[in-house]
N, C-alpha and C positions, 0 to 999 in steps of 0.2 A: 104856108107855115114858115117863120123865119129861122133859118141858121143860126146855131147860139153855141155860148162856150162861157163857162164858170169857171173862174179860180176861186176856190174857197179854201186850199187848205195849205201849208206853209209860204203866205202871205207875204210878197214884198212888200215894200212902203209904197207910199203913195206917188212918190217923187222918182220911182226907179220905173213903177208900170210910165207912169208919164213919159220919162226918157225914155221906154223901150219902144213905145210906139210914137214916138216925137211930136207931141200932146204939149210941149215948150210956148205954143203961138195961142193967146188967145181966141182966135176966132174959130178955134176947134170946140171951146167951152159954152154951155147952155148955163143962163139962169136957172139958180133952182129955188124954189117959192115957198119951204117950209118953212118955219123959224126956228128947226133943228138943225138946218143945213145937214141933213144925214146923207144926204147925196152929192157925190162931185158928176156932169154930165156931160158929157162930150161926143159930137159925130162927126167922123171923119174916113170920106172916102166911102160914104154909103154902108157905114159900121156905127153903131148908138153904144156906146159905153158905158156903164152907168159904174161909180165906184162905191158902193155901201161905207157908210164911215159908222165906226163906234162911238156914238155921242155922248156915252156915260162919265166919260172924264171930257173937262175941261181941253179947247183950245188942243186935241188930236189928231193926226193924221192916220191916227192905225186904224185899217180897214178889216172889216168883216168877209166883205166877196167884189168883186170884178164880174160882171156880166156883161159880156159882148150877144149884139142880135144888128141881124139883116137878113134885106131877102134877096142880096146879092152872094150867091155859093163865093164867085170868084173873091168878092171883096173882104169877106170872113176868112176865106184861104190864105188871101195874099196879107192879112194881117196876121194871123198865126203863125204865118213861114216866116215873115221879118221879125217877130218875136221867137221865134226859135230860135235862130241865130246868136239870142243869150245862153251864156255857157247853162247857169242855174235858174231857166225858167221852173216857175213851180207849176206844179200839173194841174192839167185841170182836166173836165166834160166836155164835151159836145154832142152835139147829133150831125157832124157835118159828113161822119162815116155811115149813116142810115141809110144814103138812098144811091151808093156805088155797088 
């Protein structure tokens, strides 16, 4: 079972998760094939990102949730602890406390 972590609730932009986990370089980004574009996707460092967007307004950036998974423990730790280092990360879930 993979390691996982939600932000869903006082939501930064979409452009600040990106800076916080230095998501800047293309080739951390995946196509993505609907023709609602409701997903931005990215894996980096053995972590699958996926960012939920709101598609009911036009030409949006404001997200719904951030969903991190892997089946690397370390790789999902060491990206929470370099996002923690933001003063106002916003909380989220996981289960990476389940099985210490």
């Amino acid at each position: 079972m993979p390691y996982w972590a939600i932000f869903d609730e006082s939501m930064w932009s979409l452009s600040d998760y990106r800076r916080c986990m230095c998501l800047e370089e293309p080739e951390h980004e995946m196509e993505e094939g609907s023709e609602l574009n409701a997903w931005k996707i990215y894996v980096k460092d053995d972590v699958l990102i996926v960012f939920e967007l709101d598609v009911s307004e036009e030409e949006t950036d404001e997200l719904l949730a951030v969903y991190l998974a892997s089946f690397q423990r370390a790789s999902m730790e060491n990206l929470l602890s370099e996002m923690g280092k933001a003063n106002n990360l916003p909380t989220f879930r996981t289960n990476l406390s389940a099985d210490r």
